[in-house]
C-alpha positions in Angstrom: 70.0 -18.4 40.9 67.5 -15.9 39.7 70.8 -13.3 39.0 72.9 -16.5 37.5 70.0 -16.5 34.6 69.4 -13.4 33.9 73.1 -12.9 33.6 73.6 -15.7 31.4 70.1 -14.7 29.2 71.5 -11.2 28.4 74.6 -12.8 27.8 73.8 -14.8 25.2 71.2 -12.1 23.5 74.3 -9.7 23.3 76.4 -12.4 21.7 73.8 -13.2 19.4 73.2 -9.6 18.6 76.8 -9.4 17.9 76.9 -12.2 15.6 74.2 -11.5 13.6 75.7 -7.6 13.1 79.4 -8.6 12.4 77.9 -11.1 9.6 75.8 -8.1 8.3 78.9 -5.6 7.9 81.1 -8.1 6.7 78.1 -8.5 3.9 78.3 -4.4 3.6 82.1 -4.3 3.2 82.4 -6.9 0.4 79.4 -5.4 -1.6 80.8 -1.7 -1.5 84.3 -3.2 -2.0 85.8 -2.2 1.0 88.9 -4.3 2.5 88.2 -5.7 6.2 91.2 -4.7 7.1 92.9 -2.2 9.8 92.3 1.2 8.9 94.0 4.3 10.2 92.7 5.4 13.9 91.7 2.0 14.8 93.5 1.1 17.4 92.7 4.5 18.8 88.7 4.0 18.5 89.1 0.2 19.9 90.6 2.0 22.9 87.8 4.3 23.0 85.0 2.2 22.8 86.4 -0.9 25.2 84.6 -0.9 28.8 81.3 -1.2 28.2 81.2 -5.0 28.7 81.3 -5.9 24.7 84.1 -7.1 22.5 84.8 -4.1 20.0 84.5 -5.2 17.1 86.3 -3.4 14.7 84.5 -4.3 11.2 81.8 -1.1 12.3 85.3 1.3 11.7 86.2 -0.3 9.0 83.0 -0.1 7.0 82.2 3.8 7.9 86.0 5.3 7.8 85.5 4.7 4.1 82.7 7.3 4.1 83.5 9.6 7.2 86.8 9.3 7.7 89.0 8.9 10.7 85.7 9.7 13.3 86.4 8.4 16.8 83.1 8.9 17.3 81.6 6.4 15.1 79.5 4.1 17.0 79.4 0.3 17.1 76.0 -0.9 16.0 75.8 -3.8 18.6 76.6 -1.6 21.5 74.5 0.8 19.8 71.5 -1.7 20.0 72.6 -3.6 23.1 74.2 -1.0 25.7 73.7 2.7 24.7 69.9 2.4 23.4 69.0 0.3 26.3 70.6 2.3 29.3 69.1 5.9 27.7 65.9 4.4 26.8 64.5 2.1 29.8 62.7 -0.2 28.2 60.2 -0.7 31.0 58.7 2.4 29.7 59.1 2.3 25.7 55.8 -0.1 24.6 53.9 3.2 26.0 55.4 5.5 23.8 55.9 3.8 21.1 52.3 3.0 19.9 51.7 6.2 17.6 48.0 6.4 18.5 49.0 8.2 22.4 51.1 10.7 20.6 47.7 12.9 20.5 47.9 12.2 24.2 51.8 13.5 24.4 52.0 16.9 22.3 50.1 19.8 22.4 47.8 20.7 18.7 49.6 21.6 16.0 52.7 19.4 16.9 50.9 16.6 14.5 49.3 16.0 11.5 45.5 16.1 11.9 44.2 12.3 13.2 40.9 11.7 11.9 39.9 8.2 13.1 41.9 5.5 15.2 41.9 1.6 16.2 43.3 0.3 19.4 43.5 -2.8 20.1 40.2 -3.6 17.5 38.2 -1.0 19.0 37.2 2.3 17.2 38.0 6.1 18.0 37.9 9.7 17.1 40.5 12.0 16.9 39.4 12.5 21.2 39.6 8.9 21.9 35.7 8.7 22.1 34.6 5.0 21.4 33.0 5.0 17.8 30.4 1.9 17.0 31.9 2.5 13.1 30.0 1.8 10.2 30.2 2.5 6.4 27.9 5.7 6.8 29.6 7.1 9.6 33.6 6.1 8.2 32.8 8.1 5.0 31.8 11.1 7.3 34.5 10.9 9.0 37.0 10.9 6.0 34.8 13.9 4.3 35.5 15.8 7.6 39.2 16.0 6.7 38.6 18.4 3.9 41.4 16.9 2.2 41.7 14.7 -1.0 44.1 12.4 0.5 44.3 10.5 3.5 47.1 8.3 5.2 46.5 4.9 6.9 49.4 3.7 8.7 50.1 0.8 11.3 50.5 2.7 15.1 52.4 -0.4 17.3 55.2 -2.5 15.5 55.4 -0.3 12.2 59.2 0.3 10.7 60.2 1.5 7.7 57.2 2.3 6.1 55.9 -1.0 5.9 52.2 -1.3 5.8 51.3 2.3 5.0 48.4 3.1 2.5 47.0 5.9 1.3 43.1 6.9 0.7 42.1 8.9 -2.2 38.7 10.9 -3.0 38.4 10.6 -6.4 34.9 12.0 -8.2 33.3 12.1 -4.4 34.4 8.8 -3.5 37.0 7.5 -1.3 39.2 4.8 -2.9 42.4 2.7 -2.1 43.8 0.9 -5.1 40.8 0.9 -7.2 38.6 -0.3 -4.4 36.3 2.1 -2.4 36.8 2.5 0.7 34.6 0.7 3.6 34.9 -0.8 7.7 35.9 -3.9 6.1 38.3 -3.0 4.1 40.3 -0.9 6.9 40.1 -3.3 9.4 42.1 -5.6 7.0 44.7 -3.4 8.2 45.0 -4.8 11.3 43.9 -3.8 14.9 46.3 -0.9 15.5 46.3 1.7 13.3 45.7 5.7 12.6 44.1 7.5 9.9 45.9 11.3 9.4 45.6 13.9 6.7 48.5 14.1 4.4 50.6 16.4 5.3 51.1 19.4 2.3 55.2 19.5 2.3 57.1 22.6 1.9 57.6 23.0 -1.9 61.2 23.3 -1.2 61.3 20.0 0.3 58.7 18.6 -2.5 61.2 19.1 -5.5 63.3 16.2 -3.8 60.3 13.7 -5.4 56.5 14.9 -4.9 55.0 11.8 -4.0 56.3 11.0 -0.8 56.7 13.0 1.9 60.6 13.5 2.5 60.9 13.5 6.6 63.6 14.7 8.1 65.0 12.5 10.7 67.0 14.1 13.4 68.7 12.2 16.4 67.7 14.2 19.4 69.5 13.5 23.1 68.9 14.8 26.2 72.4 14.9 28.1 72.9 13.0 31.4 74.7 15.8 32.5 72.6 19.4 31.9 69.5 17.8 30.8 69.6 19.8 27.5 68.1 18.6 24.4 70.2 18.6 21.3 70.3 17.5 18.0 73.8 15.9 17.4 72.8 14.6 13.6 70.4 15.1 11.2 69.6 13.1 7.5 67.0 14.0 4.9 64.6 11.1 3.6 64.0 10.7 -0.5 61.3 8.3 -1.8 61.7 6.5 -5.4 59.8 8.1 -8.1 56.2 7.6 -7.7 56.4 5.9 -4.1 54.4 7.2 -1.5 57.1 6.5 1.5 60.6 7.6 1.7 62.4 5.0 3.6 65.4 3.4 2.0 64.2 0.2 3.0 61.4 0.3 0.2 63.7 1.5 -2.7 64.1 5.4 -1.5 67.6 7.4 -0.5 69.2 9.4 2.3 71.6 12.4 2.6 73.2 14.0 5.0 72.3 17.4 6.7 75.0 19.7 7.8 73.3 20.3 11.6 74.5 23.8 11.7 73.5 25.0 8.4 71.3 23.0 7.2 73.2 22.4 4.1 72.6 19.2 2.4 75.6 17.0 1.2 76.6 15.7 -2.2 75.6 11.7 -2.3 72.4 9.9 -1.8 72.9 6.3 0.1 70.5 3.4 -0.3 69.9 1.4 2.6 73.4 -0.9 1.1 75.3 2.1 1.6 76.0 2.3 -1.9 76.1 6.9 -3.1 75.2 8.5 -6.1 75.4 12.1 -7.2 72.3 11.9 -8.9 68.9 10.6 -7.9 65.6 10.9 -9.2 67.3 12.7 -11.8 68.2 15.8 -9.6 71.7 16.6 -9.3 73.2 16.6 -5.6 76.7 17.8 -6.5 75.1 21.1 -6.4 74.5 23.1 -3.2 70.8 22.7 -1.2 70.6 24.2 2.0 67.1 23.2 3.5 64.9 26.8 4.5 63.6 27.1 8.1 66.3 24.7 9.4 65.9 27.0 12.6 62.7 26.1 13.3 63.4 22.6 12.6 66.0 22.7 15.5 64.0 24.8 17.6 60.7 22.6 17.3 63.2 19.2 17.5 64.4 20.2 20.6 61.1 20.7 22.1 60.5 17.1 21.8 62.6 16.3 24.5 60.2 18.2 27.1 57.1 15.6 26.5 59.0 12.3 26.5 60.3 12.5 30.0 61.4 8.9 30.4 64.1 8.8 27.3 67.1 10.5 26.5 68.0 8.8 23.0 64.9 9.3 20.1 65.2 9.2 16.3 62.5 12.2 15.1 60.7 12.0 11.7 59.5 15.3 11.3 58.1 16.9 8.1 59.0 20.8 7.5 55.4 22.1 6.2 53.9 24.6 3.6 55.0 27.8 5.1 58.1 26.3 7.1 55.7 25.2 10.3 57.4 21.6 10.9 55.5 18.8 12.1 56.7 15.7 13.6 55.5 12.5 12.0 56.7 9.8 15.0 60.1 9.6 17.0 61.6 6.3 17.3 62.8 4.3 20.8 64.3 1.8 19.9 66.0 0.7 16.6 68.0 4.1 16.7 69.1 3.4 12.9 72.3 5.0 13.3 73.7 3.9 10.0 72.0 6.7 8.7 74.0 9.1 9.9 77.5 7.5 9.8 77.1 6.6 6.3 76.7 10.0 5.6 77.9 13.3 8.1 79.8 11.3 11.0 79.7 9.5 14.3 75.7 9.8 15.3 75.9 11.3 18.8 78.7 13.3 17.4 80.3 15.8 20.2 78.0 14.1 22.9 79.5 10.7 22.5 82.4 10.7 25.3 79.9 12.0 28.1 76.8 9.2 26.9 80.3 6.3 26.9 81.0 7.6 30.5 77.4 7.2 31.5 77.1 3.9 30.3 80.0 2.5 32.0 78.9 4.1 35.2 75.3 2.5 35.1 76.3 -0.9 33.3 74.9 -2.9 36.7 71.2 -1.9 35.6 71.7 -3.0 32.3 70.4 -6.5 32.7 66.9 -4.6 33.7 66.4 -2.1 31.1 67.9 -4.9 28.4 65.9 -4.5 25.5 64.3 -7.7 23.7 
């Protein structure tokens, strides 16, 4: 009986997945204009993609052949979210490593923007996870410790898309958010999990893009089922709006694709509707921008792999610094995102897909335990 549920549970989470995603793509298609109609290399992709105990629905070919072309590779957002994430990512592990404020705890110094002060679960920390009885005397030491004139406060558990970040200003020897200084209060309005960091200094290369945000790089980095390697199979870059401090699309910014061998950049920013334009924030992308340091990038993304043991699927935002030294903001679990890629260089787990939609159909009888809800 216990089975019978837990069949029936996942069952209808997947169909419900899959309704609210076909209702979402449809909404995609009409707004960039696109027919929902068979496109070439359908039936050939259907084919592909059929096994894995879901429906293929074809509307996710439909949309992203219109900016990628005939990719077999393109991957179906509901088995995306429902059977690949899942199965590479076993969810009994990913509440752990998803909270922001143990990534001090994960990678060695250097690999993250300096912390300066943390809250876990309503209780205070330093940087070392010693237990701080905080006040306004001691918060304001803290901050001047940073040596820096700007600080970020962002949320560490439940945190997407930017949502919720803040940033701290010294301005004439006080510290200041919106007007207002700074003070225990005022922070712990903020919730009770969250991490104060330094502002990373981008690399001015990467700063032209629009100064005010920093403009992460996010990478999709697997480790194969087969050889254990870590690669990078896709890669976008990350604009914020004029004048906005984050660079998600979700809060007005764009995306581009990043040619993973080169490190070129291509010709069309995407908001998060999928809608391109050659220009944005009045910088002209029809001309040619190859990113610097891209092999230090690749080389530092891959290390990533080596200190998240339990996972095999992460999205990495990682910032290249002043100097080329990347750093690597946070790596996503779950929510892989990857509309961001297929909107813009081709199928996210690109020449990896075929050996990660063999390993899912082999392992599909431990779905219903690793099942993300």
């Amino acid at each position: 009986m216990k089975r019978y549920i837990k069949q029936i549970a996942k069952l209808g989470l997947i169909t419900y997945h899959a309704y609210k995603q076909n209702n979402f793509y449809k909404k995609l298609l009409r707004l960039n204009h696109f027919p929902n109609k068979e496109q070439p290399g359908e039936e050939a992709w259907l084919k592909k993609w059929s096994g894995l105990g879901m429906k293929v629905n074809p509307v996710y070919y439909r949309l992203f052949y219109h900016y990628i072309g005939e990719d077999m590779n393109i991957m179906p957002e509901d088995i995306s979210h429902d059977i690949v994430e899942p199965l590479l990512n076993p969810s009994r592990f990913v509440k752990y490593y998803t909270d922001k404020n143990i990534f001090d705890r994960l990678f060695p110094e250097g690999y993250l923007p300096r912390t300066i002060l943390r809250r876990m679960n309503g209780f205070w920390y330093d940087a070392q996870y010693r237990r701080l009885q905080l006040d306004d005397e001691l918060l304001i030491q803290l901050l001047n410790s940073s040596n820096s004139d700007k600080l970020i406060v962002k949320p560490t558990v439940e945190g997407m898309s930017g949502r919720n970040i803040i940033m701290l200003r010294r301005e004439e020897g006080c510290w200041k958010h919106d007007g207002l200084e700074v003070s225990v209060n005022m922070l712990q309005q903020r919730g009770v999990n969250f991490i104060v960091q330094e502002c990373v200094v981008q690399h001015e290369y990467i700063s032209q893009f629009n100064p005010t945000s920093v403009n992460t790089l996010r990478l999709t980095l697997y480790r194969s089922v087969k050889t254990d390697e870590c690669v990078v199979t896709s890669a976008i870059m990350r604009i914020g709006g004029k004048g906005s401090v984050v660079d998600n699309a979700h809060a007005g910014g764009g995306y581009i694709g990043i040619n993973v061998e080169n490190g070129k950049l291509c010709h069309k920013v995407l908001d998060q509707w999928g809608r391109s334009q050659d220009t944005f924030n009045d910088i002209d992308f029809s001309k040619d921008y190859i990113l610097p340091h891209w092999d230090n990038v690749l080389t530092f993304a891959k290390t990533i792999g080596d200190y998240v043991p339990h996972h095999r699927l992460l999205a990495l935002d990682i910032v290249l610094g002043k100097g080329g030294v990347p750093q690597i903001l946070e790596f996503n679990i779950t929510s892989y995102s990857m509309w961001l890629f297929q909107f813009t260089i081709g199928g996210a787990l690109g020449k990896y897909t075929d050996e990660i939609i063999e390993y899912c159909k082999d392992n599909q009888n431990s779905l219903e335990y690793q099942l993300l809800i």
